[in-house]
C-alpha positions in Angstrom: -55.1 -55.6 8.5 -52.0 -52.8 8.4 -53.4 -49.1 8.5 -52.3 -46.8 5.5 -50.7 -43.9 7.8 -48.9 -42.3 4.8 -51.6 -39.1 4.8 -50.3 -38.0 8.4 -46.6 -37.7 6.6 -47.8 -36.1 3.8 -47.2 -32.4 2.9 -50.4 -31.5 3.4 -50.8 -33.1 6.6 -47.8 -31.3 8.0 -49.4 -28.0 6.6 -52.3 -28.3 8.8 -50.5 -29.1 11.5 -48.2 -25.9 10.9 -51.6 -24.1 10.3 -53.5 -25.5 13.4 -49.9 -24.8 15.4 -49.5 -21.1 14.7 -53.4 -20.5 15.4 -53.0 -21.6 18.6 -49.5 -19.4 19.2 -51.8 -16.5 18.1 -54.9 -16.8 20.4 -52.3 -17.7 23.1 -50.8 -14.2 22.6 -54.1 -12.7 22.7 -54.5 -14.1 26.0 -51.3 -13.1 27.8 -51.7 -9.2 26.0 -55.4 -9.1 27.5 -54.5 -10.7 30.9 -51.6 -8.0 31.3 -54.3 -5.5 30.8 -53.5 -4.1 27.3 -56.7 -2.9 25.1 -56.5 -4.0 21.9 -57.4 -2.2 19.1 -59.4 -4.6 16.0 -56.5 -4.2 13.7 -53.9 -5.6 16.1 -56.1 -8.7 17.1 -56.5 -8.8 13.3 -52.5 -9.0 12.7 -52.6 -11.5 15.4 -55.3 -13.5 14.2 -54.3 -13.4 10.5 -50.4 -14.6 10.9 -49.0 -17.8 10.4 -45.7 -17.2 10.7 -44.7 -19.3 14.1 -41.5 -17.5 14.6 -42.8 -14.3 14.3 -45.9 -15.3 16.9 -43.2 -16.7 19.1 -41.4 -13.3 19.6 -44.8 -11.6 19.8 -45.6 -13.9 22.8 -41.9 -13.4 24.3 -42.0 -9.7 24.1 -45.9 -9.7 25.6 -44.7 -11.7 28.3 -42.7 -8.4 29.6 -43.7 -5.1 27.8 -45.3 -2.5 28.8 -46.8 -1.5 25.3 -48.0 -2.8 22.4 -45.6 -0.5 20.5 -43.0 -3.1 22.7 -44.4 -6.0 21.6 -44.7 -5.4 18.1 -41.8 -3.2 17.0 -40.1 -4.2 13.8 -36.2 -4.9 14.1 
């Protein structure tokens, strides 16, 4: 009996995983900016929590990695 896998290439399939992706990039974020010690005021964990733009989260992360403020980590270019 074949399996109908055509749901998992589907648009929507490939939105959730886009969706379930970037939260994931966000709470790791959270993560490395309260293991470096920053406090983090509810609006920023907010931002964080809210976006779903991977590339943006990806800077985010690369600029937490090494900052040494927020104001570093989340300056607009």
């Amino acid at each position: 009996m074949a399996v109908d896998l055509s749901f998992y290439k589907s648009p929507i399939s490939q939105e959730i995983r886009a969706e379930g992706k970037a939260e994931g990039e966000a709470r790791a974020l959270l993560v490395v900016l309260q293991a470096r010690g920053f406090q983090l005021p509810a609006a920023t964990e907010q931002k964080v929590s809210e976006c779903r733009d991977s590339r943006t989260l990806n800077q985010w992360l690369s600029r937490a990695a090494t900052a040494d403020s927020l104001d570093e980590v989340f300056h607009e270019d």
